[in-house]
SEMI-194747 format. One line per 8 residues: number of its first residue (from 0); for each residue y, x, z of C-alpha. Coordinates in nm, 2 decimals. Example, Ala and Ser with C-alpha at 12.3 -4.5 7.8 and 13.67 -1.06 7.14 Angstrom:
0) -0.45/1.23/0.78; -0.11/1.37/0.71
***
This chain:
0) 10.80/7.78/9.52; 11.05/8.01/9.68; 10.88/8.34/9.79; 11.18/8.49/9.95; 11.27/8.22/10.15; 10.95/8.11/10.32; 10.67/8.29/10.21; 10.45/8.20/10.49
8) 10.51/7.84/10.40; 10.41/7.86/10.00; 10.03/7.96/10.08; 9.84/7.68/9.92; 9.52/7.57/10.22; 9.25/7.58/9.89; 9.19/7.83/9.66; 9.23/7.78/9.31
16) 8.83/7.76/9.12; 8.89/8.07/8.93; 8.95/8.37/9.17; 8.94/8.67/8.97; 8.88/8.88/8.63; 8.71/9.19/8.61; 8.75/9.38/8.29; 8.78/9.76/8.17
24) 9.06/9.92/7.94; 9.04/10.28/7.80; 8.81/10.36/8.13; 9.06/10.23/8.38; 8.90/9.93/8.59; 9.17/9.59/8.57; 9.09/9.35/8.86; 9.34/9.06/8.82
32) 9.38/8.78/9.02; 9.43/8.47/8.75; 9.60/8.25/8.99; 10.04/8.22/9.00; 10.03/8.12/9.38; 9.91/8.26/9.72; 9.62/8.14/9.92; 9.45/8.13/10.23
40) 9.17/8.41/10.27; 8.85/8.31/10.34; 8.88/8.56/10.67; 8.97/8.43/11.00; 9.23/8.62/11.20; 9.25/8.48/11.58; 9.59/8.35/11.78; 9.54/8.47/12.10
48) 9.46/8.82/12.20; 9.14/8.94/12.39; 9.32/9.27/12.50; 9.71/9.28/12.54; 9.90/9.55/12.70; 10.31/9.48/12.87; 10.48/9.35/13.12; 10.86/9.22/13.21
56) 10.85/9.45/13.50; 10.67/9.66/13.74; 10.49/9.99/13.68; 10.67/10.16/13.46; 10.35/10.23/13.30; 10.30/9.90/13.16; 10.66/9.86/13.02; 10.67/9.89/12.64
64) 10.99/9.99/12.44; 10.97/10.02/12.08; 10.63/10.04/12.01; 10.58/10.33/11.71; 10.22/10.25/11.66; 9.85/10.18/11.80; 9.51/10.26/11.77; 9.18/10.18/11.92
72) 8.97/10.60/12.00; 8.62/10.60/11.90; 8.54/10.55/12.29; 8.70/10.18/12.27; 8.99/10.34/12.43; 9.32/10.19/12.30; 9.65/10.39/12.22; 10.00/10.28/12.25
80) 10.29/10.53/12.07; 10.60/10.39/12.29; 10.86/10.53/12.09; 11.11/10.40/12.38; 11.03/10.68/12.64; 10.82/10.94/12.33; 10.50/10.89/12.52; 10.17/10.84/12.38
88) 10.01/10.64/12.64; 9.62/10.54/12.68; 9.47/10.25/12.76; 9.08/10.14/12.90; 8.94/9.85/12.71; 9.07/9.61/13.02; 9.44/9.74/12.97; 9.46/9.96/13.27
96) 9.67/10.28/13.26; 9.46/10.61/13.16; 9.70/10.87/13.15; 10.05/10.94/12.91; 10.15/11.27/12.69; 10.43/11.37/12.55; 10.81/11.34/12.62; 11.16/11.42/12.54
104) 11.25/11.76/12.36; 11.16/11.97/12.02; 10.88/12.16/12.14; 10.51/12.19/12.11; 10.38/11.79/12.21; 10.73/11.67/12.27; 10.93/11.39/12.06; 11.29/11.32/11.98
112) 11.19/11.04/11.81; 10.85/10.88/11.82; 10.80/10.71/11.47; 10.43/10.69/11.38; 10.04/10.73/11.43; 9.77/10.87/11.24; 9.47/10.98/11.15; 9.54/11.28/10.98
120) 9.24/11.51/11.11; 8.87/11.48/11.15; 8.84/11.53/11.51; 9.14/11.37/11.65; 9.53/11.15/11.60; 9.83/11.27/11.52; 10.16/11.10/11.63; 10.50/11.19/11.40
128) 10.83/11.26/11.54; 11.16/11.18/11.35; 11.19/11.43/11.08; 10.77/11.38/11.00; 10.67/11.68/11.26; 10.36/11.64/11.33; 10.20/11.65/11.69; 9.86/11.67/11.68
136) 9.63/11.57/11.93; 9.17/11.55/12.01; 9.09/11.20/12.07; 9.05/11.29/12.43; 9.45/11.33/12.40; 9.44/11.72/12.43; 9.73/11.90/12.26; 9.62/12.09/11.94
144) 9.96/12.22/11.75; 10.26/12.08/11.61; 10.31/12.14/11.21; 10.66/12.06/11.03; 10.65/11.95/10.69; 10.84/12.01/10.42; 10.96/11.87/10.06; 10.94/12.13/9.83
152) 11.32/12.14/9.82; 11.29/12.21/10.16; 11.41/11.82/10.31; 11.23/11.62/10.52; 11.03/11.38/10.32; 11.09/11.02/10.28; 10.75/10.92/10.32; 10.43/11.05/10.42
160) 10.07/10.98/10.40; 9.77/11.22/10.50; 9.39/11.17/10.56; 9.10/11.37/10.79; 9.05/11.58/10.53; 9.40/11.75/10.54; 9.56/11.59/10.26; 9.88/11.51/10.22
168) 10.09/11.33/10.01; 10.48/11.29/10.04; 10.80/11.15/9.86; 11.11/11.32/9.84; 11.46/11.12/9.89; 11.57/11.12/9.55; 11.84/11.31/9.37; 12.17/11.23/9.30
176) 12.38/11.41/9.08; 12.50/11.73/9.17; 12.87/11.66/9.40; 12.82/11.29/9.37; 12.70/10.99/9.59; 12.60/10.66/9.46; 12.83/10.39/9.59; 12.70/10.05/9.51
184) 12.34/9.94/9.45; 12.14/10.21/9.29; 11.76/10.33/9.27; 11.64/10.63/9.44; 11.36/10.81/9.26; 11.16/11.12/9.31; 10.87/11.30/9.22; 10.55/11.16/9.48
192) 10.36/11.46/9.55; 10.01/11.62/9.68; 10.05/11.90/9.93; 9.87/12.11/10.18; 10.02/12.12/10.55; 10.22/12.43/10.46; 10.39/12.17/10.18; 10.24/12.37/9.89
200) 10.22/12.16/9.58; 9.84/12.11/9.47; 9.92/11.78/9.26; 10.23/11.58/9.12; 10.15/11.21/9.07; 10.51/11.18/8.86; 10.82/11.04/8.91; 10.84/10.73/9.16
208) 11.09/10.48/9.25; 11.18/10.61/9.54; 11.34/10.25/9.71; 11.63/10.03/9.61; 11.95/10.14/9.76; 12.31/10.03/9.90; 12.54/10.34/9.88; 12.85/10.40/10.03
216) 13.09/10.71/10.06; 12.95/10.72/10.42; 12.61/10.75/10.32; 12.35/10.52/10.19; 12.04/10.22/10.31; 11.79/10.05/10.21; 11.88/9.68/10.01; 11.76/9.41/10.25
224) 11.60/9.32/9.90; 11.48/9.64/9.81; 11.17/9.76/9.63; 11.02/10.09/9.75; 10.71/10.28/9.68; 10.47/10.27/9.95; 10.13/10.42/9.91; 9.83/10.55/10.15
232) 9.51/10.77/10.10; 9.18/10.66/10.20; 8.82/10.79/10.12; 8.96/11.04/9.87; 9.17/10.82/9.70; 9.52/10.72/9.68; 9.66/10.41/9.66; 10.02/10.31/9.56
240) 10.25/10.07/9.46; 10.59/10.01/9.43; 10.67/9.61/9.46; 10.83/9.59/9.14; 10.54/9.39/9.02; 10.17/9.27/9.24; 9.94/9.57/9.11; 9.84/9.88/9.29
248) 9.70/10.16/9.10; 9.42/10.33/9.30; 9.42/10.74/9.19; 9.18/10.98/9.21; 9.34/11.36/9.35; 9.30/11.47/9.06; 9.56/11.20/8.94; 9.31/11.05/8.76
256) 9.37/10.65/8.71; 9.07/10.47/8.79; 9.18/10.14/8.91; 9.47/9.87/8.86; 9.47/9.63/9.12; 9.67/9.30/9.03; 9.74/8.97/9.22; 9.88/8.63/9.17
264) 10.14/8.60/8.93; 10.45/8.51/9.14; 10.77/8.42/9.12; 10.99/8.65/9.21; 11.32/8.53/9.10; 11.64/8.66/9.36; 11.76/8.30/9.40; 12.10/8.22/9.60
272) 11.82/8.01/9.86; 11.69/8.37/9.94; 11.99/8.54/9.96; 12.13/8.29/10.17; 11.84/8.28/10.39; 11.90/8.68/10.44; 12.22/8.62/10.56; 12.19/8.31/10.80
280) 11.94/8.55/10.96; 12.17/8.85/10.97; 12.40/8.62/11.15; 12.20/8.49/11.38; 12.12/8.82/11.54; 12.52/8.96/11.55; 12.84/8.86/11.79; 13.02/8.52/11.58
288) 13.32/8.79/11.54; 13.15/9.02/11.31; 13.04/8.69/11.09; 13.35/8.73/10.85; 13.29/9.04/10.79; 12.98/9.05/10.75; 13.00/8.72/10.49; 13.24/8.95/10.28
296) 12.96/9.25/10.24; 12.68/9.05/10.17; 12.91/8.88/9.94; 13.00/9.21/9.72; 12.64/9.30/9.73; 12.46/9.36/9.35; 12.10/9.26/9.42; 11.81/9.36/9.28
304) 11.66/9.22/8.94; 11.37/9.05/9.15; 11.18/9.05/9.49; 10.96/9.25/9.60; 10.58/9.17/9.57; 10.51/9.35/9.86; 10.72/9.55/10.14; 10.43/9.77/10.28
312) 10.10/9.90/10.19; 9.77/9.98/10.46; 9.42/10.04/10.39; 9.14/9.94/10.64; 8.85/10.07/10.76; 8.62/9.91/10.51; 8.86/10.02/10.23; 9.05/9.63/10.15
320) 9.38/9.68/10.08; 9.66/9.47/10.33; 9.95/9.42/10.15; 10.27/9.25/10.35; 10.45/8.99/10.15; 10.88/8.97/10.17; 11.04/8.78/10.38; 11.47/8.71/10.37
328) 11.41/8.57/10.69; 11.31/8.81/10.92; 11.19/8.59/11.20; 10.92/8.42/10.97; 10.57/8.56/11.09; 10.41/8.84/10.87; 10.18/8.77/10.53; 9.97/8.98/10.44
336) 9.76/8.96/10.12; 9.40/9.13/10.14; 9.27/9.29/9.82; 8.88/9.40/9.78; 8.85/9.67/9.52; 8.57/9.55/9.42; 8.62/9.20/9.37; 9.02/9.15/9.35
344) 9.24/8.92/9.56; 9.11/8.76/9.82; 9.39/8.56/9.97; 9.65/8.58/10.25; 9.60/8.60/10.61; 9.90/8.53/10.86; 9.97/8.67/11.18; 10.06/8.47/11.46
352) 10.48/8.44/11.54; 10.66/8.75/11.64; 10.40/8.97/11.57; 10.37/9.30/11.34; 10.04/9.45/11.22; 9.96/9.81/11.36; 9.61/9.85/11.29; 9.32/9.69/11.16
360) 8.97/9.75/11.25; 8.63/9.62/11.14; 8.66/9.29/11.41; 9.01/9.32/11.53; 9.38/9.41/11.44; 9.58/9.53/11.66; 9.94/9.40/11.68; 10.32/9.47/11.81
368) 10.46/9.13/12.00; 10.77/9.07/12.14; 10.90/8.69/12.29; 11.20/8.59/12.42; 11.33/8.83/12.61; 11.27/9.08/12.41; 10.93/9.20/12.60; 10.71/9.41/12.41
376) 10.32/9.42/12.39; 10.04/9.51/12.20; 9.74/9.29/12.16; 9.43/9.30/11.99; 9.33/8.98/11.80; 8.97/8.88/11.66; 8.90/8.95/11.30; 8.62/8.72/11.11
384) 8.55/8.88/10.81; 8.22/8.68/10.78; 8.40/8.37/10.70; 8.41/8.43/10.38; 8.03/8.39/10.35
***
């Protein structure tokens, strides 16, 4: 099985007979999955939408450009963060146009970059601009304040996560040693931290890997093959994980470990399949005059020691953990892998082609879809979680 390559082709239709182990070490809970491949869950996640949201022309209200993030308001409401204009626009339950806020600037409810949704207060969303300033909104889509957060050192974090009841947990960038900059593959790590809005430490968590790195003397990115940490916080918990193996460690604040949460034992082996598969897709989406060049980068590349397990980390509303598989080949649809707390890997469910998860709900996700052209939408598919019995 080649993970890296096709992923969403090496999900065997029948799970194996033995699921999952259960079993307590020195107080911390272990569930482990005791299977070494993927399978499908026992969840059913529909094809076609039941609400979608963009056209290929007309009202300018219906036109979608890079699409931030999405969420359905407690009213059954649906809203669209369209990074492509930095408006937060709402939608009725039949996809006509409520109303829009926000727009271009630096000021109170404005954006110069719309990057993310959230749900980071009791009574309301939020929506994040580019440096993690946070606009912060009731869920009638009335401006409250805009708060700016901070690293300790004073940077913009690298990530974020925060919950209703104001917490808020951040990773720094990573530092490099003082007057140097890491050319070459390197690994970014920092200290992943709990904070308060005003970015007063309450918490460290320790030292993190902060992600997997290609550094230049122009600056530095992300490895296409790249492990990072990703983590979110849900019913005073956090969860968090870095890739570099399948297990997420669920913390209490208090940094208290209460849980290790393990799947299948993969392969994860950085073969030259997945490596060329990354770059036949980096190909296929530049001008045939920039292929030489780009042959020859790709080519002095160091890559990472393996793959990652997983690339991004959400938690849904009934507290099962989505966790999206790698893919070299970008244009492969997304896998995610659902974990239950309680009961440990429960299998993969795949979203339909040329779609990206945004939200899930108790009966539906909600997903970013582009075809062709280029066209974006958001839909909202069916979720069966009864399926499983």
């Amino acid at each position: 099985m080649t993970l890296g390559v096709a992923v969403a082709g090496c999900i065997d239709a029948v799970p194996p007979p033995a699921l999952n182990a259960v079993r307590d070490s020195a107080g911390v809970r272990i569930v482990e999955s005791l299977s070494d491949s993927r399978y499908v869950a026992p969840w059913v996640l529909g094809q076609e939408p039941i609400w979608s949201v963009g056209e290929v022309e007309g009202d300018p209200h219906y036109l979608l450009d890079r699409v931030a993030g999405a969420m359905q308001l407690p009213n059954g409401d649906v809203l669209v963060a369209n990074g492509g204009t930095n408006e937060l626009r709402f939608y009725r339950s039949d996809g006509s146009f409520i109303k829009s806020e926000g727009r271009d600037g630096q000021g109170p409810g404005e954006f110069e970059y719309l990057r993310a949704l959230g749900q980071c207060r009791k009574d309301g969303f939020v929506a994040f601009d580019l440096n993690w300033q946070m606009n912060e909104y009731t869920w009638e889509g009335d401006f409250v304040e805009k708060t700016t957060f901070r690293a300790p050192e004073g940077v913009t974090p690298y990530a974020l996560a925060c919950d209703a009841d104001s917490h808020v947990v951040l990773l720094g960038w990573g530092q490099a040693a003082a007057g140097t900059r890491p050319v070459g593959f390197y690994q970014a790590r920092d200290r992943l931290l709990l904070t308060n809005r005003r970015g007063e430490i309450a918490l460290e968590f320790g030292e993190r890997l902060v992600s997997e790195r290609i550094g230049s003397e122009y600056g530095s990115r992300p490895h296409p093959a790249g492990r990072a940490t990703v983590f979110a916080l849900h019913d005073e918990r956090l969860f968090v994980g870095s890739g570099e193996r399948f297990e997420v460690e669920i913390r209490g604040l208090d940094d208290s470990l209460i849980s290790l949460l393990r799947g299948p034992d993969l392969d994860l082996t950085v073969t030259d399949d997945v490596k060329s598969a990354y770059l036949e897709n980096r190909l296929g989406s530049i001008p045939e005059e920039r292929h030489p060049a780009l042959r020859r980068e790709v080519a002095a590349w160091e890559w990472p020691t393996s793959l990652p397990a997983f690339v991004e980390l959400r938690v849904d509303v009934e507290g099962v953990l989505w966790l999206r598989a790698y893919h070299a080949n970008s244009t492969l649809p997304q896998v995610w892998s659902l974990i239950d707390p309680a009961v440990g890997y429960m299998g993969d469910v795949r979203l339909p082609p040329r779609h990206e998860l945004l939200e899930v709900g108790t009966d539906y996700v909600l997903a970013r879809s582009s075809d062709d052209l280029d066209v974006q939408r958001v839909a909202k598919l069916p979720l069966d979680r009864r399926s499983g019995g």
